[in-house]
C-alpha positions as CSV (number, residue, x, y, z in Angstrom):
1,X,-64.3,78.1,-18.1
2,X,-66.3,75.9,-19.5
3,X,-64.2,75.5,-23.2
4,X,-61.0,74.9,-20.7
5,X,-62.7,72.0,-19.0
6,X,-65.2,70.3,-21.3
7,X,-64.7,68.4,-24.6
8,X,-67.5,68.8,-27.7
9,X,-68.8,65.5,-28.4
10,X,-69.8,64.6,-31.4
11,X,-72.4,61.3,-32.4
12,X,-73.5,59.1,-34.8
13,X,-77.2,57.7,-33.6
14,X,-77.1,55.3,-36.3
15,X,-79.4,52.6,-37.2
16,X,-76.8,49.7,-37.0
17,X,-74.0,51.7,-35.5
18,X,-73.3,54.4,-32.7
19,X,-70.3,56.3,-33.2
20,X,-68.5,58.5,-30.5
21,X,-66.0,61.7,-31.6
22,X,-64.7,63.6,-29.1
23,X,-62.2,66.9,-30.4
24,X,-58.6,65.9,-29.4
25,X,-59.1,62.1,-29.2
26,X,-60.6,61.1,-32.5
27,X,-63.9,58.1,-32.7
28,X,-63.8,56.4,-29.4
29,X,-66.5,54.7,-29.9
30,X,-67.5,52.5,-32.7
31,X,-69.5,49.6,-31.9
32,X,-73.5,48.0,-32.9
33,X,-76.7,49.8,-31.4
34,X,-77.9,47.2,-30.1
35,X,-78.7,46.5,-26.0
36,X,-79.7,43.0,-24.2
37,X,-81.8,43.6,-21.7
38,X,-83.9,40.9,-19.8
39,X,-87.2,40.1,-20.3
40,X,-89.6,41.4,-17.8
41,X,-87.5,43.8,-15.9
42,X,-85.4,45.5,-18.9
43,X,-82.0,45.4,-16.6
44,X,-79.1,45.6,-19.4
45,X,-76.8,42.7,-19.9
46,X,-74.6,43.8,-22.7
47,X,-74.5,46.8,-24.7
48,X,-72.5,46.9,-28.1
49,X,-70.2,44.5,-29.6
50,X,-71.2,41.9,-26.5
51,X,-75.3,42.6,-27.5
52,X,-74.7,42.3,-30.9
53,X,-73.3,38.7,-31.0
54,X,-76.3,38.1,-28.7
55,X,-79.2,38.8,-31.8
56,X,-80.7,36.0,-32.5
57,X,-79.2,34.0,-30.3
58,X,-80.2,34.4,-26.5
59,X,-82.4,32.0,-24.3
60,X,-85.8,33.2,-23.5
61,X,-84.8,35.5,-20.1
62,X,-82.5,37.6,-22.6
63,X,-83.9,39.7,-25.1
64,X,-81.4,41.9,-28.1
65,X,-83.1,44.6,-29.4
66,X,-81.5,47.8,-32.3
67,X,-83.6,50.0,-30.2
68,X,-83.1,52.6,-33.3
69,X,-84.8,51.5,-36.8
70,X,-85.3,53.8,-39.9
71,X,-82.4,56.2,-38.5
72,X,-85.2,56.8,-35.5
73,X,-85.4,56.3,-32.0
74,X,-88.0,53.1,-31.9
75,X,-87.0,52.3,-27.9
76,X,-86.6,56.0,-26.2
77,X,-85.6,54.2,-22.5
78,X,-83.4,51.5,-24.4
79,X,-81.9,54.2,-26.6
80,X,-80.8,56.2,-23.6
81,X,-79.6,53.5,-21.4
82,X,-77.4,52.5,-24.8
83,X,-76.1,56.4,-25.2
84,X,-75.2,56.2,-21.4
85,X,-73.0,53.9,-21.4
86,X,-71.2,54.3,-24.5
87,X,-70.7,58.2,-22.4
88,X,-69.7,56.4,-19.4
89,X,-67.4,54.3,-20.8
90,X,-65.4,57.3,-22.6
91,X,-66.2,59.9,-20.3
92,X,-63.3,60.3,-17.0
93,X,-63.7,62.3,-13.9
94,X,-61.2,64.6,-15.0
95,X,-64.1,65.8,-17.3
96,X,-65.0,68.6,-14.7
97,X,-68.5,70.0,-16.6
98,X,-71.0,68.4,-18.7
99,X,-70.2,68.1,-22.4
100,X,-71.7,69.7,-24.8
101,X,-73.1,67.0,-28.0
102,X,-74.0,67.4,-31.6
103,X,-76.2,64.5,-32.9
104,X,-76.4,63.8,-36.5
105,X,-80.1,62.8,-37.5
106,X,-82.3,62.2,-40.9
107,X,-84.0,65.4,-42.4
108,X,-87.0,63.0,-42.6
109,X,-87.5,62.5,-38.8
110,X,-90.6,64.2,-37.2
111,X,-90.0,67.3,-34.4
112,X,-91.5,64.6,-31.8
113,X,-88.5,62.3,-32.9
114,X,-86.2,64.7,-32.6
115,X,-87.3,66.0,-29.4
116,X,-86.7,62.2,-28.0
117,X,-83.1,62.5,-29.6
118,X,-82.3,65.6,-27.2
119,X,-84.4,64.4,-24.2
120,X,-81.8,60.9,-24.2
121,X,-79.0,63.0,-24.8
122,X,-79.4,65.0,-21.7
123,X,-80.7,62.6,-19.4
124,X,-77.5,60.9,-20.6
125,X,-75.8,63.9,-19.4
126,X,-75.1,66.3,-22.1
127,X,-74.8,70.1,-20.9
128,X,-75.8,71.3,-24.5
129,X,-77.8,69.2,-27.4
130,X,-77.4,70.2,-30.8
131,X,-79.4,68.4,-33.7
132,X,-78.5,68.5,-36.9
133,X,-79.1,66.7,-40.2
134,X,-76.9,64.0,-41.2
135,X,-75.7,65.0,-44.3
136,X,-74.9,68.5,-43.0
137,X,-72.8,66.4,-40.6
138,X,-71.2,63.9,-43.1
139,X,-70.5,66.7,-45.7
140,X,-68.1,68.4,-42.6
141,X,-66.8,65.3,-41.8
142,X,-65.9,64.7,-45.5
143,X,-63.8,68.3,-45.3
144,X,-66.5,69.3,-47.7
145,X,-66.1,73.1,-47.9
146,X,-69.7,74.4,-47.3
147,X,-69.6,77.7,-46.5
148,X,-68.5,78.3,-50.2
149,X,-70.8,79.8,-52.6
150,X,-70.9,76.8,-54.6
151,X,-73.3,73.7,-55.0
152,X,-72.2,70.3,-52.4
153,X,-74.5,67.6,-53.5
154,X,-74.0,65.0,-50.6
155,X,-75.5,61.7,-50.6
156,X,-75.7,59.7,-47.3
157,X,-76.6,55.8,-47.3
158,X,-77.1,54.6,-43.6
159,X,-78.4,51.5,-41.9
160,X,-81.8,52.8,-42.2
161,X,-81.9,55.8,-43.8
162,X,-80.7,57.5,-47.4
163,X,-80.4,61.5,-47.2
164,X,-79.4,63.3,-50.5
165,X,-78.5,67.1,-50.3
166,X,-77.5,70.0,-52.0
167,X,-75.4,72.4,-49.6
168,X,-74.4,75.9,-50.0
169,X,-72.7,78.9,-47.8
170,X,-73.4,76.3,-44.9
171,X,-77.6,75.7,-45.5
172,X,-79.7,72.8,-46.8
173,X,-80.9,74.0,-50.5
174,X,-82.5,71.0,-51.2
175,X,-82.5,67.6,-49.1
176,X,-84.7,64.7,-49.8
177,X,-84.6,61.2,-47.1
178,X,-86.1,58.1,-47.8
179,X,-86.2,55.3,-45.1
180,X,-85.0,53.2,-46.9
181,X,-81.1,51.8,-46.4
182,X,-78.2,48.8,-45.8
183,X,-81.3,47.2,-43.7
184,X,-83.1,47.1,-46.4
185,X,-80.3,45.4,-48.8
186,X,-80.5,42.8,-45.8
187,X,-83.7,42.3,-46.2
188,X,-83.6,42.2,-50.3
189,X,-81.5,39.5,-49.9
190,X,-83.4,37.4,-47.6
191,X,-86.4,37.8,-49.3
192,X,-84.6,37.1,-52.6
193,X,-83.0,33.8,-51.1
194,X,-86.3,32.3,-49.5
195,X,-88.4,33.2,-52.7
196,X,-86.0,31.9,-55.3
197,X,-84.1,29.0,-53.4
198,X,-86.5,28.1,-50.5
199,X,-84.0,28.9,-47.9
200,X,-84.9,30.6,-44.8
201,X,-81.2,33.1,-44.0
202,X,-80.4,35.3,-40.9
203,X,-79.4,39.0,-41.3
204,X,-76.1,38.2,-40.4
205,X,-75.9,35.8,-43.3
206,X,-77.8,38.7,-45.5
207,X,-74.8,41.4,-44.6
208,X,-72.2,38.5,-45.4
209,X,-73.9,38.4,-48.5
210,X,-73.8,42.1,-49.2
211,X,-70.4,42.6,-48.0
212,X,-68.3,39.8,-49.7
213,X,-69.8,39.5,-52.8
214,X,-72.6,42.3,-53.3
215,X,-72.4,44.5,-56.2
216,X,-74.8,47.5,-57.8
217,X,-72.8,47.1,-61.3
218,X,-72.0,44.1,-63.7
219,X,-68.3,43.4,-62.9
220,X,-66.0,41.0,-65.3
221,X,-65.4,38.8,-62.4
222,X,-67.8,36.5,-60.9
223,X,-67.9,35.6,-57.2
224,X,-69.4,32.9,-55.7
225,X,-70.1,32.2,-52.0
226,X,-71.2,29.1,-49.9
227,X,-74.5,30.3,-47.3
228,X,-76.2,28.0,-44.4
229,X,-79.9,28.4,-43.4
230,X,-83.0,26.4,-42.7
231,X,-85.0,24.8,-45.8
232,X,-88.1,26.8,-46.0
233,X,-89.8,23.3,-46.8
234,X,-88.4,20.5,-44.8
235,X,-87.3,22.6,-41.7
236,X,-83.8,21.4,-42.2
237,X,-80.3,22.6,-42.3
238,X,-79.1,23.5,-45.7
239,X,-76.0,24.8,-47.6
240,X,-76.5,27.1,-50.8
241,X,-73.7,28.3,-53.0
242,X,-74.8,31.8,-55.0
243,X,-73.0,34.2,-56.9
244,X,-72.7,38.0,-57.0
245,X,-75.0,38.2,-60.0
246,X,-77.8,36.5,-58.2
247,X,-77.6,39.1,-55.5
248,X,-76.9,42.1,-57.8
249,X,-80.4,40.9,-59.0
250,X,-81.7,40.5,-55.6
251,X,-81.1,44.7,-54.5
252,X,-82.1,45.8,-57.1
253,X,-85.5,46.9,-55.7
254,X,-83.9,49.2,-53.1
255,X,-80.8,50.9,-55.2
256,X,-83.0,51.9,-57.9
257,X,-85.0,53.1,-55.1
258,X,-82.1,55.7,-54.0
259,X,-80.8,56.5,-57.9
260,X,-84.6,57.7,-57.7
261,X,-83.7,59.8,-55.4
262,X,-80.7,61.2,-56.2
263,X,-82.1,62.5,-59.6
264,X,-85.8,64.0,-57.5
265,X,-82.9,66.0,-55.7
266,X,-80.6,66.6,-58.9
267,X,-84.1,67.9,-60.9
268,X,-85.0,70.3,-57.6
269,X,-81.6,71.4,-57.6
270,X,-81.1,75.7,-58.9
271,X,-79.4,75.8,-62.3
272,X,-75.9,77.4,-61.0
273,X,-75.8,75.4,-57.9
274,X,-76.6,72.3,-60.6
275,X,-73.5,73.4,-62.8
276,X,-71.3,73.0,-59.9
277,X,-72.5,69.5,-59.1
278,X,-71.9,68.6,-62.1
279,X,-67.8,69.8,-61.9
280,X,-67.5,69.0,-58.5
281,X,-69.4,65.5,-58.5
282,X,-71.1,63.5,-56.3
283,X,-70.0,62.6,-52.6
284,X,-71.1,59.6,-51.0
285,X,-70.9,58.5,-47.1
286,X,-72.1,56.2,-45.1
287,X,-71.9,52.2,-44.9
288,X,-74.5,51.8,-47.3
289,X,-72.0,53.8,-50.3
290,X,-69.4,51.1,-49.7
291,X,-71.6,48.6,-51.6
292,X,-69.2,47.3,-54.5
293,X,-69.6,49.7,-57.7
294,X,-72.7,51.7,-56.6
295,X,-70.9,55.0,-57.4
296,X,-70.4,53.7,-60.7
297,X,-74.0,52.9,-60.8
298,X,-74.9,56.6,-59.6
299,X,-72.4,58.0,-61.9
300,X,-73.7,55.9,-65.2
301,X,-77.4,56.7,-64.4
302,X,-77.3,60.6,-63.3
303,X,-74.3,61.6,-65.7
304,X,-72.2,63.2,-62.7
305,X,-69.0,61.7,-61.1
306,X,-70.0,59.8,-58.0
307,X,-67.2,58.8,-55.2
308,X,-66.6,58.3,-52.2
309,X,-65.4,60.2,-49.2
310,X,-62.1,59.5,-47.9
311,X,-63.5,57.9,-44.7
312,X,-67.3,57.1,-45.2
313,X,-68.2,55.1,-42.2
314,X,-67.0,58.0,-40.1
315,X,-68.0,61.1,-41.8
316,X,-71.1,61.5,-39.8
317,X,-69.6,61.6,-36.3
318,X,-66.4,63.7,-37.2
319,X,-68.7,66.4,-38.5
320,X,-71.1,66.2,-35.7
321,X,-67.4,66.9,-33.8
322,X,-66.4,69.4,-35.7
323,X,-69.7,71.2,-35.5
324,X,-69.0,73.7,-33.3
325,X,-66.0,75.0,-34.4
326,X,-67.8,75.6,-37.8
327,X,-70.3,77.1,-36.8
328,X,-68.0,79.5,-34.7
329,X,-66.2,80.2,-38.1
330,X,-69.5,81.4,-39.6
331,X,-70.5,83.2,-37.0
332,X,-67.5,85.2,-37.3
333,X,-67.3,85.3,-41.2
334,X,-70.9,87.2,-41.0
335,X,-69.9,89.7,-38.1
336,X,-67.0,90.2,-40.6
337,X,-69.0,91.5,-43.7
338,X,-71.7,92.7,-41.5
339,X,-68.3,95.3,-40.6
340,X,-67.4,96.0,-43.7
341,X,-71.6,97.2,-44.7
């Protein structure tokens, strides 16, 4: 009764973004995690899209706050007045039961941050809570096939958090998170900008940066872009023009942080499973991966193809999705060969 009447749920608790799949009607929801809530009695104004255009930017009754940093919940009441809504808003009353959600997390959170994942997730009315690791998640949603007997090295690059794995017959081998993400090519930048030019930039102005003209490798073609923030010594408006190579220079820091990474998980990884990396390559997921030529970066510096997955931004919440059905096509793949023993 309950499979006739509800629909699985799948989400995305992301740093910068929550994302919403439900099985049969695709992401439904796509929009910031961020909430404005007043100051003083914590009633939400905006959640979202609405909130977001508010950071930075409200008067002093009004505060917007990412109640998730690191991939973590940093705001457990804000966090599940945000996952409310975003289930309100795509949840009808035709919806008869509760449904049941899968959650895509870091490997690196800790079982009391985990817990506060599931407690907001049923307070925000979930009949059933499943947790599981993001790149587990994204290498689903990338129609990864898992449950082979072959090596799946996945590598994950969120808003706050970078998850490399090595998956096989559906299990974790190896998996290795940093904290360490897109926020932190924000912050790169900014820090770069103030120490080098004097000029005090926004993180919207940071991600502009990134996104337009950011790059991991040397490219032919130079870009330049025009930025506006407040001199670091006058106090004044400014205007700056930099180029891609300047901020190619700038995040540094943080991507050799996650090549590091990627070859800590490649050395941990068992020979055979290693051999099929090697063939198979690389996947990559998550906003973070759609930096300009950082797969060619990962591919030059491990020696393994690097590319990304046909949807990236999406990966984690179609897996989380399509969760359940996976994990009924184990469970009946290992009642089959317990049979045939």
């Amino acid at each position: 009764m309950f499979k006739a009447f509800a629909n699985d749920m799948g989400i995305d608790l992301g740093t910068c973004n929550t994302l919403i799949y439900i099985r049969g009607r695709g992401i439904v929801i796509s929009e910031p995690s961020v909430v404005a809530v007043e100051r003083g009695t914590k009633k939400v104004v905006a959640v979202g899209e609405e909130a977001r255009r508010m950071l930075w930017k409200t008067p002093g009754d009004i505060i917007a706050i990412r109640p998730l940093r690191d991939g973590v919940i940093a705001d457990l009441e804000t966090t599940e007045k945000m996952i409310r809504y975003f289930i309100s808003k795509v949840m009808s009353r035709r919806w008869f039961v509760k449904p049941r959600m899968v959650i895509g997390v870091p490997s690196c959170i800790t079982e009391v941050e985990r817990r506060a994942v599931e407690e907001s997730a049923y307070k925000a009315g979930a009949r059933e809570v499943k947790v599981i690791e993001e790149s587990l998640a994204a290498a689903i949603g990338a129609n990864i096939p898992i449950f082979e007997p072959a090596g799946h090295m996945i590598c994950d690059i969120g808003g706050g958090t970078s998850e490399i794995s090595v998956i096989s017959l559906g299990g974790m081998v190896v998996t290795n998170a940093i904290r360490l993400g897109g926020d932190e090519f924000d912050e790169a930048i900014i820090k770069h900008v103030r120490t080098v030019h004097n000029l005090i930039i926004g993180e919207g102005t940071a991600e502009d940066l990134k996104k337009k003209i950011g790059n991991a490798a040397p490219e032919k073609k130079i870009e330049k872009m025009e930025i506006k923030g407040t001199d670091a010594i006058t106090g004044l408006p400014r205007r700056l023009e930099i180029d891609s190579v300047e901020v190619r220079e700038a995040l540094q820091e943080p991507i050799i942080a996650i090549v590091e990474e990627i070859k800590r998980t490649l050395g941990q990884t068992p020979p055979e499973l290693a051999a099929d990396i090697v063939e198979r390559g690389i996947v990559m997921t998550g906003g973070g991966s759609l930096l300009k030529g950082l797969d060619v970066l990962i591919a030059n510096e491990t020696g393994v193809p690097a590319f990304l997955a046909e949807d990236p931004l999406n990966c984690v919440a179609l897996g989380a999705g399509m969760y359940f059905d996976q994990e009924n096509g184990m469970n009946r793949h290992a009642r089959g060969l317990y049979n045939k023993l």
